[in-house]
N, C-alpha and C positions, 0 to 999 in steps of 0.2 A: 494566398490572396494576391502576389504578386505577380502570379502565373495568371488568374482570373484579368488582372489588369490589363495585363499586355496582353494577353488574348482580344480581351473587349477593344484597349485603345487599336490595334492592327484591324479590329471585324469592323469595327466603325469608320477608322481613317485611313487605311491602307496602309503599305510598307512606305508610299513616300513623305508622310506626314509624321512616320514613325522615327521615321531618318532623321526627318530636322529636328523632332525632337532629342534623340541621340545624339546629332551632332551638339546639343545644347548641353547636352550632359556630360560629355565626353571634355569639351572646354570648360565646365563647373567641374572636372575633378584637378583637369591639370593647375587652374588656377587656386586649389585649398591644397596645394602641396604645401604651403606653410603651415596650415594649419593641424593639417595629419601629424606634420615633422613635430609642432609642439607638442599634439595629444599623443605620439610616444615618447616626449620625453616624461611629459606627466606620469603616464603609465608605468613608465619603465622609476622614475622617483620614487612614485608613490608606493609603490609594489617592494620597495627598500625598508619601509617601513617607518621612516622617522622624520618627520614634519612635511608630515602630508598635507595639513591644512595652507602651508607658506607657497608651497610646489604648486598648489592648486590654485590659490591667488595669481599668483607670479604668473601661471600658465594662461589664465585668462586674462589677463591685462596682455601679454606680449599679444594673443591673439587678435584681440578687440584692435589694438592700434596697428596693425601690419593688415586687414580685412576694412578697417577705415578707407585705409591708400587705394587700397585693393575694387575696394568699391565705388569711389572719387573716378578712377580711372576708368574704370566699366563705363558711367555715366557719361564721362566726358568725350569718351569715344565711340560712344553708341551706336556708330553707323558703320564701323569696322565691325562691330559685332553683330549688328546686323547681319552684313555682308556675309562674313564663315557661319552665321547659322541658317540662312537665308531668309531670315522672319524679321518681324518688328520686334523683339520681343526684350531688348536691351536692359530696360527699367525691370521686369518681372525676374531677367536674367544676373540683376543685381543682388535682387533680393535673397535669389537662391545661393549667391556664394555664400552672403551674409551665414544665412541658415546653415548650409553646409559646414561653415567652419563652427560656429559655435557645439552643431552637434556630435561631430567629431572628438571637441573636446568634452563633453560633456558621457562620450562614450568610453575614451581612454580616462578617464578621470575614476568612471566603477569601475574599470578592469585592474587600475593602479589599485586601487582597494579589496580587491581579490572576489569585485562582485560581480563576477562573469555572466552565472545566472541572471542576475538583473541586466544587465549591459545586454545579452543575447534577446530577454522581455521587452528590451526598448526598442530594440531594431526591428522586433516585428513587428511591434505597437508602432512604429512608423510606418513602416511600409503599408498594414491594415491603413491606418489615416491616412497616406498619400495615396493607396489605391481605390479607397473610397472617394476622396477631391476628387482621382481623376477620372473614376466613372458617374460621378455625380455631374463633373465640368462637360463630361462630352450628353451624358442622357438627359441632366434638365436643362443645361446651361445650350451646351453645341458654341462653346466656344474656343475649340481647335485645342494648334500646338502651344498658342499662349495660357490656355485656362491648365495645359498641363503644365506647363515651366511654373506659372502661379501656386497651383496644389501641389507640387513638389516641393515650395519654399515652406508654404503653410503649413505644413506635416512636417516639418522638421523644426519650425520656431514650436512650434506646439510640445513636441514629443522632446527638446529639450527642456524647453518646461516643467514636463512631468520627472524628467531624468535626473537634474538639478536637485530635487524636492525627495528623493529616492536614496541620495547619495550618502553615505554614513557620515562623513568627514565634513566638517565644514570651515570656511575660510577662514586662515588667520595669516596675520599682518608679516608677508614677505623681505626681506631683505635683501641688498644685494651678490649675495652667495645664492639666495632659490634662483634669480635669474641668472647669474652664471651658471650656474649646475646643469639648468634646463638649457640653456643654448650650447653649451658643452654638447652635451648629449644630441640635439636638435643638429648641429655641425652635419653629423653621419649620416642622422635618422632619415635627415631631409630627404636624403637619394634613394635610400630603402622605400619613401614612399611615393619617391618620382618612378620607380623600380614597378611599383605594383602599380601605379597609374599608368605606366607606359604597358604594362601589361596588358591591362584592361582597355586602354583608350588611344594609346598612338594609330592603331590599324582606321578608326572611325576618321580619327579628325586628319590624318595623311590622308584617307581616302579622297575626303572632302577639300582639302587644299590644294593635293595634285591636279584636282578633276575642275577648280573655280577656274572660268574661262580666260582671267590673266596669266591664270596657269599653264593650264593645257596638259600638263605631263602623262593625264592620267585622263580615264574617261568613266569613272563608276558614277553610277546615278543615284541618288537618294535612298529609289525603291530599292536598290542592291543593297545600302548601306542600311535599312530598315530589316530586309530580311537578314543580312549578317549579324545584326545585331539580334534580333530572336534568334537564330542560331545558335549565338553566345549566352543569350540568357538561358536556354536547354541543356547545354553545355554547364552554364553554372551551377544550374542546381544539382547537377552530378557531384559538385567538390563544398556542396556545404560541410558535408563529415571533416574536411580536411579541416576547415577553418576552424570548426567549432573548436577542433582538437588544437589547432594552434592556441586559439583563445586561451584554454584552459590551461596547458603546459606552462604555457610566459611564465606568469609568476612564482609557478614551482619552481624553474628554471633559475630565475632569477633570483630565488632564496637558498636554492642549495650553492648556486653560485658564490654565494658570502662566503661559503665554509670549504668551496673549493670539494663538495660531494660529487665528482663527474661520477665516479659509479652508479649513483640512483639518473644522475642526467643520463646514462647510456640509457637503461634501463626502463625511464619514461618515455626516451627518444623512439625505441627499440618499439615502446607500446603503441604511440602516437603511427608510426612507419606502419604498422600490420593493420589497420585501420583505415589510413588516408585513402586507398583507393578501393576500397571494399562498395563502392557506387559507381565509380567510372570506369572501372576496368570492364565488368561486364556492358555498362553503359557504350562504352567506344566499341565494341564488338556486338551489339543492337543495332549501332547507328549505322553500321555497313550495310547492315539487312534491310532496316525499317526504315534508316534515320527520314528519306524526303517523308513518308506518307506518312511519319506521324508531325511531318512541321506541316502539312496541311489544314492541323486543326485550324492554323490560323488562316487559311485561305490556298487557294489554288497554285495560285503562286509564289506560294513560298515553298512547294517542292523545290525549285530551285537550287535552293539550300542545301541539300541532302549531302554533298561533297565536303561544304564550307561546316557542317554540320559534322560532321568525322573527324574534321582536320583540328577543329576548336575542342573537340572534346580531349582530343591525345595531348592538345598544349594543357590544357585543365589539369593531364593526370601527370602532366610533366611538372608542372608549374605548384602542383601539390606537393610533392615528393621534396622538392627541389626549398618550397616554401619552411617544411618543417627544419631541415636543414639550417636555415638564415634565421629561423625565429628563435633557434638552439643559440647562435651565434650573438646574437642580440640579446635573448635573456643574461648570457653569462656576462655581458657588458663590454663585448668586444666590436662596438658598433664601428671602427677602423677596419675591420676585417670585411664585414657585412658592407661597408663603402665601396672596397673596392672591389666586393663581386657586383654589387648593385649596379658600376660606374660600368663594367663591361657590359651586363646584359642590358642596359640604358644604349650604350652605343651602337651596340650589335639591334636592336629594337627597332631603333629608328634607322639606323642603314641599313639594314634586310626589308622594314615596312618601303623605303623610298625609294629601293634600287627593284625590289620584285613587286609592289604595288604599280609601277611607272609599266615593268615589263608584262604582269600579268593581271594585273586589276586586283577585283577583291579575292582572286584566288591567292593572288600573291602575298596579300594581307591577312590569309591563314596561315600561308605556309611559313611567311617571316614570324609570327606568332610564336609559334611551335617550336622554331630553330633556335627566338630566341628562349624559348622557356627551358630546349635542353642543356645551353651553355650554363644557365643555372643551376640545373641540377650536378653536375662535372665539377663546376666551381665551388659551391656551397660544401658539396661533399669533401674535397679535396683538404676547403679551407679549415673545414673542424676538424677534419684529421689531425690540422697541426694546432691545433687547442686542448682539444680532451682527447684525442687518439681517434684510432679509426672507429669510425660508426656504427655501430652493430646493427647490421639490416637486416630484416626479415625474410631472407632473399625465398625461403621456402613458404610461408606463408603467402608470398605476392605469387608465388610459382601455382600456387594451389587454386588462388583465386583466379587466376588468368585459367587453368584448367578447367572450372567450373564455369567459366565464360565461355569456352571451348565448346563444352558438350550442350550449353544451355543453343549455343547461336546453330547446332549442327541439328539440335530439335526444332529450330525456329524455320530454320532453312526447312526442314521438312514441311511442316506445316503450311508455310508460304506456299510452296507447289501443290496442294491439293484444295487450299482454302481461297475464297477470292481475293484479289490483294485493296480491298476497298477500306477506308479509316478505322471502319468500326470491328472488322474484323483482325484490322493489323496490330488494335488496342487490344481484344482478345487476346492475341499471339506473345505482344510485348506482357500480360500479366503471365498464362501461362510460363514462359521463357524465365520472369524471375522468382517465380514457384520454384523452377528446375533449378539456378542458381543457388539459391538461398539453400536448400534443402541440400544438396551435392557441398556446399560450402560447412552447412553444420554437418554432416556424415562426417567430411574428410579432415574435420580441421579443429582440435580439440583445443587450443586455445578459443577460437572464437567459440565456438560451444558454450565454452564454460563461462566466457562475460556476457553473452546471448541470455542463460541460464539464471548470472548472476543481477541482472539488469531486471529480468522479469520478475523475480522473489523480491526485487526491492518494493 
């Protein structure tokens, strides 16, 4: 539904409407890094198992008064925020931090309770409501980037709503050990989630500040910063497998952690690793072939992309790999360690986005992407080494899958030269090509087989 969205909001408003709203969004995630930082402390409490109702209390009062200030200051400086998003849109821009923090917590609050499944039903159940607002705001309404900054807050006051009312646990009376406990924790966690916001969002909102004409350093234009941004959302849905799987492992993670079981933690780590890129690896070796002419579903002009579109997928399968690693680190409770990988690849982030952004535009805003997403992986790996021992990685299973990427892209490649290279035909090729993958993946690979196997008889 979310793919429907952003297709429609780009066929209706073009990539430079898309921009400003991106840049809107991009500054709503940096600003809920408080709020992220508490709902893993929640998650990571609650997941402990013992006065979850106090953790939960405690965690929504810290939030509610630190997104009060939060939002005081938006209002009060309205025309700064104007200015980096380039819209009126300050007041609707408020509203969404509001939303964003509440749902966040309201998200790590089921995962803290080991209700992932639900927690995963919410976020889709959001995205269906926000993608509906925002094809509703532009087809009855047509009222621009603001009706969607508006239906993005709406869908998430909503869907916490429903989240709240879902949650097994319910509040009881906190004292001042639940909010030490939670800022304790919240200390480290803070940066791990400045860590994945700088992920996601330094390259947009750098692009946007080098290029504002007090600036100058830089010259990307909206429409670039609209198509990059679809690029990255194609990119995305390549690494939901990873996330899911992080989701899920946390709190196993974090219970055998009690008892100091690293054997079953290799072991699920082990399982998590042979999965994570089983969609982007073949993914990143499609987008070589195909990747411009299938980002022209959204319009002509976002072939452009096609480069920017490669380079964001291989950061996706780095920043996967790299991911599961930090969330090993976190579950077992060692969010000191997780800081200070998080603190390099945060520095490295934003001086590779600033230094190759200025030199090469939004090329240079993949390429710093990706650089930084490999120091994480180096680091992450490195770091647990000296916790639970070295990692047992899957190195033959990733080897297999990247083989079956191999012969799938060497058929596609054929195909290409005799078939015409028009949309509808390049979407033929791209389903063909993951028939050849999938099929070559279960022949040659008897683990995956047999959870393939085991998933269907359930």
């Amino acid at each position: 539904m979310g793919g429907i969205a952003t297709w429609y909001i780009n066929n209706q408003l073009g990539p430079g409407p898309y921009g400003e709203y991106s840049i809107a969004v991009a500054f709503l995630f940096w600003l809920n890094i408080p709020a992220s930082a508490l709902g893993e402390a929640v998650k990571k409490r609650a997941s402990e198992g013992t006065e979850r109702g106090s953790f939960l209390t405690a965690g929504h009062l810290l939030n509610l008064g630190v997104h009060a200030l939060l939002v005081t200051l938006i209002l009060i400086f309205g025309d700064q925020v104007n200015i980096l998003i380039g819209l009126e849109v300050a007041r609707y821009f408020a509203a969404l931090v509001a939303a964003r923090a509440l749902f966040d917590l309201a998200l790590s609050s089921l995962r803290g309770y080991k209700q992932v499944g639900t927690s995963g039903g919410l976020k889709t159940f959001e995205q269906v409501l926000r993608s509906s607002f925002h094809i509703g705001a532009l087809f009855f309404l047509g009222i621009g980037v603001g009706g969607l900054v508006l239906g993005h807050a709406t869908a998430m006051f909503l869907a916490t709503a429903v989240g709240l009312t879902l949650l097994d646990g319910r509040p009881e009376r906190p004292d001042l050990s639940h909010f030490t406990g939670l800022l304790e924790y919240a200390r480290y966690s803070w940066l791990g989630t400045l860590k994945t916001r700088a992920f996601a969002w330094t390259d947009v909102l750098m692009m946007r500040a080098l290029s504002l004409s007090v600036v100058g350093l830089a010259a990307v234009s909206k429409p670039e910063i609209g198509i990059y941004k679809v690029a990255w959302t194609v990119a995305s849905v390549l690494a939901l497998v990873s996330i899911a799987i992080k989701q899920t492992l946390f709190p196993e993670f974090s219970e055998l952690s009690v008892d100091e079981n690293y054997e079953r933690v290799h072991h699920f780590l082990n399982e998590g690793l042979t999965f994570t890129g089983i969609f982007a690896i073949p993914g990143l070796f499609g987008a070589i072939v195909v990747g411009d002419t299938v980002l022209t579903i959204f319009g002509a002009e976002y072939a452009r992309g096609g480069t920017i579109l490669v380079i964001l997928i291989g950061s996706r399968l780095l920043a996967a790999y790299g991911g599961q690693f930090l969330n090993t680190i976190n579950a077992i409770d060692r969010p000191d360690i997780a800081f200070r990988v998080n603190l390099v690849y945060v520095v490295a982030n934003v001086g590779l986005n600033f230094s190759l952004i200025t030199l090469f535009g939004w090329y240079g805003a993949a390429f710093a992407t990706a650089l930084a997403s490999l120091t994480t992986v180096l680091l992450s790996a490195y770091a647990l080494q000296d916790v639970i021992g070295s990692p047992d990685i899957p190195f033959g299973e990733i080897g297999l899958q990247t083989f079956a990427a191999v012969v799938m892209i060497s058929v596609v490649l054929g195909f290409q030269q005799v078939l015409p290279k028009t949309l509808a035909w390049t979407l033929v090729v791209v389903a063909i090509g993951a028939v050849i993958y999938g099929g070559l993946l279960l022949g040659l690979s008897p683990r995956i087989r047999a959870k393939v196997i085991g998933l269907m008889s359930e």
